[in-house]
N, C-alpha and C positions, 0 to 999 in steps of 0.2 A: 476493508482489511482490518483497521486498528492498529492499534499506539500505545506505551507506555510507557511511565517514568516513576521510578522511583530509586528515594534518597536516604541516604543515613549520615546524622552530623553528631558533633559534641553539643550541640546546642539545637533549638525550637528548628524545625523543617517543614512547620507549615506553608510560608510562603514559599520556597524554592517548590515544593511539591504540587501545591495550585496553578504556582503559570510555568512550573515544565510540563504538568501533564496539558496543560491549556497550550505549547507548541506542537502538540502532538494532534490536535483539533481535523487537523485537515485530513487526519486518516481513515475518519469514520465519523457514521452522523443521524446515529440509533440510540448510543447509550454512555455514559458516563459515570466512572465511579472514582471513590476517594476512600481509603482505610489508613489510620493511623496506629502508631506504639506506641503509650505510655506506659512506664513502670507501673503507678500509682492508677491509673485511671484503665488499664488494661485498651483491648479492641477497641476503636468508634469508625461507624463504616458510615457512606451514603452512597445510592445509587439514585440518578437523575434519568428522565428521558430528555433525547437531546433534538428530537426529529418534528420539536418545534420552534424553542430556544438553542441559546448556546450557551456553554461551557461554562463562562466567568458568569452569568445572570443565574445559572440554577445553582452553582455552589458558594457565590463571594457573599451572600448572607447568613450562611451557615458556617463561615470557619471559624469561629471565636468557639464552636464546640469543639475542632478537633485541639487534641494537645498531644504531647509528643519531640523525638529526637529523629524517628524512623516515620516511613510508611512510601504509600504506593499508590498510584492512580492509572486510570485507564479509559483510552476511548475503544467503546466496541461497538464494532458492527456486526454484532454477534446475541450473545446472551447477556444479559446483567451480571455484573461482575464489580466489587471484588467478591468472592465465596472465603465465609472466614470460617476454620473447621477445627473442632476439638478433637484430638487422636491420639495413639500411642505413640507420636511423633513430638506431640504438645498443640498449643493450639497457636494457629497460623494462620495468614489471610493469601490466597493466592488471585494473578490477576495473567489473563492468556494473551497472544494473538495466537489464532489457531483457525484452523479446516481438516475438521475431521472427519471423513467419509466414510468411515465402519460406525458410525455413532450406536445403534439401535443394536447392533451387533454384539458388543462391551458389553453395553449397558446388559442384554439378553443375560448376558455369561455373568454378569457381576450379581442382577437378580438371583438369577441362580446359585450364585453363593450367599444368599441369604444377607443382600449387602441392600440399601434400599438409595433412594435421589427423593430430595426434598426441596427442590430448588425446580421448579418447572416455569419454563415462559410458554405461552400461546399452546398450554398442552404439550410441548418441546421441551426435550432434554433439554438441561443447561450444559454443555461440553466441558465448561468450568469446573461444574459440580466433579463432571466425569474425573476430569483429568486431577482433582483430587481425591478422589475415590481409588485411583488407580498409584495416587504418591503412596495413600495409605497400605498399600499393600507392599508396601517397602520395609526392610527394620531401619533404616536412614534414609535420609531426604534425599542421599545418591542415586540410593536402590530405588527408592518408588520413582523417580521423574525417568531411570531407565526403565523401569518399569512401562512409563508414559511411553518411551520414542518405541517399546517392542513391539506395543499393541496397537499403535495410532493407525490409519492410513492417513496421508496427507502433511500436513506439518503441525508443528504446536513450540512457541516459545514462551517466555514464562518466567516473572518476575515473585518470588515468594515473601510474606515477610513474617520473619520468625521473631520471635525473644530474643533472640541473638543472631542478628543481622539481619540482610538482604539475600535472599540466596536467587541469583539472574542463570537462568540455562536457557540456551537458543537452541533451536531445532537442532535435530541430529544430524541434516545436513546443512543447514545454515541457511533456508531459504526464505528468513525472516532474520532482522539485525538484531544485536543488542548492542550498543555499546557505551563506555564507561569513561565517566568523567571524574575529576578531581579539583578539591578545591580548600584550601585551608579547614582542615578539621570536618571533610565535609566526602564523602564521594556519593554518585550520583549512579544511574542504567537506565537507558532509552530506547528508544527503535530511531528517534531524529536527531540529529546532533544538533541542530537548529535551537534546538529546547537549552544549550549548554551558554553559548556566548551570553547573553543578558542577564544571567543569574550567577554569571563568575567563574564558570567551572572550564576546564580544560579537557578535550581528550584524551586521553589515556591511552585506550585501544581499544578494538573489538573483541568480543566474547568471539570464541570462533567456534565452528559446527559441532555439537552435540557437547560443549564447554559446560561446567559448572563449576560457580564459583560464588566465594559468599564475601560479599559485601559489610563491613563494620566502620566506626568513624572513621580509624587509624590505618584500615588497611583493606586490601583485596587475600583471598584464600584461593586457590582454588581446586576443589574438591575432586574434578574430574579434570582431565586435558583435553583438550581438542582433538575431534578426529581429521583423519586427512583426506577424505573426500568433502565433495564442495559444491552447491547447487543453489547460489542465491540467485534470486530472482532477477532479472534485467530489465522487468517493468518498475524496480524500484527508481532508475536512471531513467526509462522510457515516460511514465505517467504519474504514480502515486509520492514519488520524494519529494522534501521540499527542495524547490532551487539553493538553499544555502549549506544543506546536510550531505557530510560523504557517510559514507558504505563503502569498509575496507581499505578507506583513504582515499575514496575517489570521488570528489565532488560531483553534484548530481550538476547544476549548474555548465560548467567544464563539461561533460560529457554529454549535453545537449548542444552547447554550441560546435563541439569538434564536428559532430555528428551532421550539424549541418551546415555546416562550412565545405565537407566533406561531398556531400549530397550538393550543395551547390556548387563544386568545380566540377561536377560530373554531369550535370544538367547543361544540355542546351536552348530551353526554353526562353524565347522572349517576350520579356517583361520588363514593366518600368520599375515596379515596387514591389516588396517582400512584406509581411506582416504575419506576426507569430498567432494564430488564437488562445486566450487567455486560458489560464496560466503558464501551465504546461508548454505550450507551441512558441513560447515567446525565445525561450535562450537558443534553441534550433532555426528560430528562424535570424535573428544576429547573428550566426556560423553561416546562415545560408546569405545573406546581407552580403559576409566578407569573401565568400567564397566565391559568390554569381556576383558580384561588384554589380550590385543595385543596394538600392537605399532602403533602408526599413523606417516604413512611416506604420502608425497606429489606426489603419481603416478602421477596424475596431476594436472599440473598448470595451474591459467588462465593468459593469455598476458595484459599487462595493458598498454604498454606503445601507443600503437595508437588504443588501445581498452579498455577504463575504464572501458567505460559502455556501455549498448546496444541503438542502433540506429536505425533506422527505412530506409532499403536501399527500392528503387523503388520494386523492383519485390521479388518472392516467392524464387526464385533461388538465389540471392544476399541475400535476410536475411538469407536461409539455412546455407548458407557457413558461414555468420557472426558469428554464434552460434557456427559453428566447431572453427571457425579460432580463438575464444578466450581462448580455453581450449585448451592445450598441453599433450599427452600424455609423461610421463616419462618413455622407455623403461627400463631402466635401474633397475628402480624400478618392473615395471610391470614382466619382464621378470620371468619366472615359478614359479610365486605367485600367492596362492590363498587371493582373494582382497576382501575383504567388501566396499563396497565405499556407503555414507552415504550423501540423496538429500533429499532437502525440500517437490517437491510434484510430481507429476505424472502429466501432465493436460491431451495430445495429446500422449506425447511417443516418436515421431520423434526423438527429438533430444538427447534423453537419448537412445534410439536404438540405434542412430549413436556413440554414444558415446562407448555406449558398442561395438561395432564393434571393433571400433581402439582400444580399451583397450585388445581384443582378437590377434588382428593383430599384438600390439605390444607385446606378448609373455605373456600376463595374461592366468594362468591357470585354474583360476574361476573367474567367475564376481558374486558376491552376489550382491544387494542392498538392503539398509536400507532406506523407507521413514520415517520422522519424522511426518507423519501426516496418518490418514485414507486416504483411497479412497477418490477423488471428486467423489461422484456420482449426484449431483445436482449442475446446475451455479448460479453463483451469482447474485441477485436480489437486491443487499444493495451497494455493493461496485465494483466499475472497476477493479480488479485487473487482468484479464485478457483481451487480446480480442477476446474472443469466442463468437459466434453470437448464438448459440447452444449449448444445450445441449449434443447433439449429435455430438459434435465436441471432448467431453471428451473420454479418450479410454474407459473409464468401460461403458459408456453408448452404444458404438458404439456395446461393450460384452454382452453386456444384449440381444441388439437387435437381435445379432448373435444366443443368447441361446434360448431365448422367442418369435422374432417374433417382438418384440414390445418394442422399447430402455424404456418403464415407465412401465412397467409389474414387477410385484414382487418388486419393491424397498429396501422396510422395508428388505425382508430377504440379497438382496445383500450389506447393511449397515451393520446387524449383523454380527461383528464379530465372527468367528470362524463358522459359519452358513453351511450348504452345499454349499447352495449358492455361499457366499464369497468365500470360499477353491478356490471355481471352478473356481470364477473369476481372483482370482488374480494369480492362475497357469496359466490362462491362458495370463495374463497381461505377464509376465513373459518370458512365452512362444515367445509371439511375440515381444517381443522386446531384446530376445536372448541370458536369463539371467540364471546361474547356481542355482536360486533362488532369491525370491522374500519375504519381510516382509513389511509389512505397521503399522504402530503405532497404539496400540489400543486408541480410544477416550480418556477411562480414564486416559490413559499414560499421555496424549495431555492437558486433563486437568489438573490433577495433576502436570504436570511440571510447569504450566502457575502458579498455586497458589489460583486461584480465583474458585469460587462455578461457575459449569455450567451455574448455572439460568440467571449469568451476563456475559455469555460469546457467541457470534453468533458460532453455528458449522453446521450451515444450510448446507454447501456444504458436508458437510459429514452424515450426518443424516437427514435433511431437517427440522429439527426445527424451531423454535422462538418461546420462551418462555416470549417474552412481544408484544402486539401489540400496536400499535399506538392509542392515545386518542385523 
């Protein structure tokens, strides 16, 4: 998916801007970048690869170059970024999270206007490039990023930094965060609020859908108002948030545990023990602890100490092992327990099959799981948060194929819960990845925990909706 933070103070904003954009670490794990303002010393950019190292090792002996009041950083899982660009606008550094699915399309059309991209990864447009390619075509900062939301397919939000301020716009429908901190002479823009407590700052509020607003030491502007349609994402609470960060004021934290709390007074499974899989599975499966009145003990643990977080090794075979090698089964625990263990989502199965294996190997006498979300039965078109090339790369799709003939045959009913359909499918999910049973969250569960009305919430990969479209 990716991350970003950036700050403007009356004074140096180098460190605020190193370890907020370093809380932002867990949103992506490709690339990293850092641009600074100075009056005197103008632009200083750096972009790191992060998909061997991390975050604070590729940039904390380089900051005594940047200087400055302003600037901005970013994790992407995307293209190298920031893009800093000279224009009729002035010259400026912008930094995205974005999925843009016309990419080669624009790009066609801007060619043809005699407009050119000097910014290529792996022979690949850089989207970054694009989406200031397409400000540019603005006579104000307003006008080019409306520019952006007319032409995009997908989403794109967007941290700018000018000579004169910050300028923060979030997607037109809101399916990515921004939101705004405050702090003595200081304000701040993120996607985690997690990134705000340790460096002092308060929230404020969130930028809301298709908002623009500019950021300076003393104050907030804001250039455009919020529109009133609404489609943030629900896998931000489901998998990618951090446990301490709200979204809209609603703790991600809190709305894993409601959620299976929820899910566990509605289970009649027995079991002696509960156990979340790390990280993600952990505050779901404490809601499901108090809700199935069983105990949560830590069958397993994940390894942190030369595994924070996940990395991207050369080959298929090296990332397999990765995924084992950071999760620990606890025999001791495991040992002739029947286990609930409580996961964010399903996408492939591999590595939750593997999982269940050693959890069998090490003396578990049932393996239940609890997902906190529906089936994906449809990928994502709005957000990265996979990288699935396919549809068809999800297990339930791969199931459908298997039962129909045709992985897009009957959808609607394998979405219905409780359906024949479903039954069939998720026995069968079940089935092959070697489980004493299988429950997936029902929508409304999903909704209800979050707090907010459907209508303002994307649950496309589980139902294929959208209930607002683009104007």
């Amino acid at each position: 998916m990716g991350g970003f933070f950036g700050t403007i103070s009356v004074k140096d904003c180098i460190n605020d801007l190193f370890y907020g954009t370093d809380y932002n670490s867990h949103l992506g794990t490709k690339r990293a970048g850092l641009v600074t303002f100075d009056k005197e010393k103008g632009f200083n950019r750096a972009i790191h690869s992060l998909e061997r190292n991390y975050f604070r090792s590729r940039f904390e002996d380089e900051l005594e170059k940047f200087a400055g009041n302003c600037g901005v950083g970013v994790i992407s899982d995307t293209d190298p970024q920031p893009i800093i660009v000279n224009s009729h606008l002035g010259r400026y550094a912008v930094v995205t999270v974005a999925k843009i699915n016309n990419q080669r399309e624009i790009a066609d059309k801007l060619l043809a206007q005699h407009m050119h991209f000097s910014e290529q990864s792996a022979n690949r447009i850089n989207q970054t490039e694009l989406v200031a390619l397409l400000i540019n075509m603005g006579e104000t900062f307003t006008d080019g990023i409306n520019n952006v939301y007319n032409e995009i397919e997908g989403s794109c939000s967007m941290l700018i930094l000018t000579e004169d301020g910050i300028i923060a716009a979030r997607d037109l429908l809101g399916r990515t965060p921004i939101v705004i901190g405050k702090k003595e002479g200081s304000y701040a823009a993120t996607s985690e609020t997690t990134a705000f407590p340790n460096l002092g700052f308060e929230t404020v509020r969130d930028v809301g859908p298709g908002e623009i607003i500019r950021l300076r030491a003393d104050g907030i502007e804001v250039l455009q108002k919020a529109k009133d349609c609404q489609q943030i994402c629900s896998f931000l609470w489901v998998y990618y948030g951090f446990p301490s960060s709200d979204y809209e004021g609603i703790n991600t934290e809190m709305v894993r545990e409601r959620n299976g709390e929820m899910m566990g007074k509605e289970d009649d499974v027995e079991a002696d023990i509960v156990c979340g899989i790390p990280d993600s599975g952990v505050g779901m499966a404490l809601g499901y602890s108090d809700g199935h009145k069983i105990p949560y003990k830590r069958a397993v643990v994940k390894y942190t100490p030369t595994w924070p977080r996940s990395f991207t090794p050369g080959t298929q075979t090296r990332r397999d092992l990765v995924a084992k090698m950071k999760l620990i089964p606890n025999p001791a625990i495991l040992k002739n327990n029947r286990i609930v263990f409580c996961d964010d989502s399903i996408v492939r199965g591999t590595q939750l099959r593997d999982n269940v294996r050693e959890f069998f190997d090490n003396g578990a006498k049932e393996v239940h799981v609890r997902i906190s979300c529906p089936p994906l039965v449809y990928g994502c078109p709005f957000i990265g948060f996979t990288s699935s090339k396919s549809d068809l790369e999800l297990i339930t799709r791969q199931i459908i194929k298997d039962f129909e003939g045709d992985e897009n045959k009957n959808l609607e009913k394998y979405t219905k819960t409780g359906s024949p359909e479903y039954e069939r499918m998720v026995q069968e999910i079940a089935k092959r990845l070697g489980l004493t049973s299988l429950k997936f969250a029902k929508l409304e569960t999903l909704i209800e925990s979050i707090g907010m009305p459907k209508c303002k919430i994307c649950t496309h990969c589980f139902d294929g909706t959208s209930f607002c479209k683009k104007k």
